[in-house]
C-alpha positions as CSV (number, residue, x, y, z in Angstrom):
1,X,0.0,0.0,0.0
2,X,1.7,3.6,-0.9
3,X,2.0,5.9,1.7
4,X,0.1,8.9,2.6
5,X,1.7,12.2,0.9
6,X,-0.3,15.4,2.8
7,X,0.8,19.3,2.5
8,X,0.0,22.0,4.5
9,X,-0.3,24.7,1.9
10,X,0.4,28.0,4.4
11,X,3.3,26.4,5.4
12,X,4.4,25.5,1.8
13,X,3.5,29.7,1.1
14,X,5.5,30.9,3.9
15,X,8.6,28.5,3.6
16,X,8.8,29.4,-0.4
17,X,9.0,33.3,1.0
18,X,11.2,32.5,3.6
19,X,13.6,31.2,0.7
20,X,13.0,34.4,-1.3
21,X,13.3,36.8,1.8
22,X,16.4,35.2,2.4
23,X,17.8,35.1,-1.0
24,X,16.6,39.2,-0.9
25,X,18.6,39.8,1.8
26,X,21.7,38.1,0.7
27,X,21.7,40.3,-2.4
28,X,21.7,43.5,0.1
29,X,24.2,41.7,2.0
30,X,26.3,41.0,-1.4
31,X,25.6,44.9,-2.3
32,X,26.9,46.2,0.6
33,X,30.1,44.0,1.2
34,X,31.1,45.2,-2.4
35,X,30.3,48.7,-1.2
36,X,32.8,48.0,1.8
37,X,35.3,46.6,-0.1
38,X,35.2,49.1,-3.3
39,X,36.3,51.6,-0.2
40,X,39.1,49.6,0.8
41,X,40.2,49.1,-2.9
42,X,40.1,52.9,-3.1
43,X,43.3,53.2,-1.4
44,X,41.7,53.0,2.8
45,X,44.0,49.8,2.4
46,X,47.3,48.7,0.7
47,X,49.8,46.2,0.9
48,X,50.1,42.7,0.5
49,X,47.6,41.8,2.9
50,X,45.0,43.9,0.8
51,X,45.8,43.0,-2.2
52,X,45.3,39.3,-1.0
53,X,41.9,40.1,0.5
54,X,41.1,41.7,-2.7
55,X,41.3,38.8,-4.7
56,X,40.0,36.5,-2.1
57,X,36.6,38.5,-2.3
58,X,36.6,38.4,-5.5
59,X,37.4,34.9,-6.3
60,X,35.5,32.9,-3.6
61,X,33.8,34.9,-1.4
62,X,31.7,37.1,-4.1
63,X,30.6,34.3,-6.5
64,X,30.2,31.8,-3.1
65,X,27.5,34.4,-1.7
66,X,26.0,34.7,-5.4
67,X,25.5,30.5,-5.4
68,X,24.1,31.0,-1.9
69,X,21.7,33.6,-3.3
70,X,20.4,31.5,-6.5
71,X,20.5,28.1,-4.5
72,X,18.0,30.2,-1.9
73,X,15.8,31.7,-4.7
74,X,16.0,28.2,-6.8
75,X,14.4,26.2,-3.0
76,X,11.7,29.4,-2.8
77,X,11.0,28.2,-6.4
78,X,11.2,24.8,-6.1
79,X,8.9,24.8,-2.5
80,X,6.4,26.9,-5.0
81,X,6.2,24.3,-7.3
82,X,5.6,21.1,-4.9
83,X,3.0,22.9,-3.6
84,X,1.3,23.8,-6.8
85,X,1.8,20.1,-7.9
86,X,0.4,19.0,-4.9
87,X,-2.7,21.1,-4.5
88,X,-3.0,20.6,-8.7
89,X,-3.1,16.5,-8.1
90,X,-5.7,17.1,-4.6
91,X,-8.0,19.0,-6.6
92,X,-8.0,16.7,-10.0
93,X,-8.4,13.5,-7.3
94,X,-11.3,15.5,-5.6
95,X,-12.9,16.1,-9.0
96,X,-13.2,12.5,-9.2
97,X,-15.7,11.8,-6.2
98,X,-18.1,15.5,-7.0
């Protein structure tokens, strides 16, 4: 006998905007570390340390915060989706027996 497969649909709402908040706000995060950072590139700090930093934010920490971002908005997307599917299947079952 299959299982039961159930969905609570206001849950399903509020964890696919949780996602998206959360992908929002790592955008403003992302915005405002480059902000920072365009500062220190300005000349607020030189050296070898800086330049190391530079290139360290660039290369991984930058496009490491962008994955975050898209993998956040993708499961916002995604938790959309299952729930559609879900409530899409319930109602064409329900059709059945009206």
């Amino acid at each position: 006998m299959a299982g039961k497969i159930q969905c609570n649909y206001d849950n399903m709402a509020q964890i696919a905007g949780k996602f998206a908040e959360e992908s929002n706000q790592t955008q403003q995060l992302m915005q405002a570390v480059k902000g920072l950072v365009d500062q220190l590139q300005g000349g607020a700090w030189i050296g070898v340390g800086a330049e190391a930093f530079f290139q360290e934010m660039e290369d991984l920490v930058m496009p490491g915060m962008d994955r975050l971002k898209n993998v956040l908005a993708d499961a916002g997307t995604a938790a959309k989706r299952i729930s559609d599917a879900l409530k899409q299947a319930e109602d064409e079952c329900g059709s059945l027996f009206r």
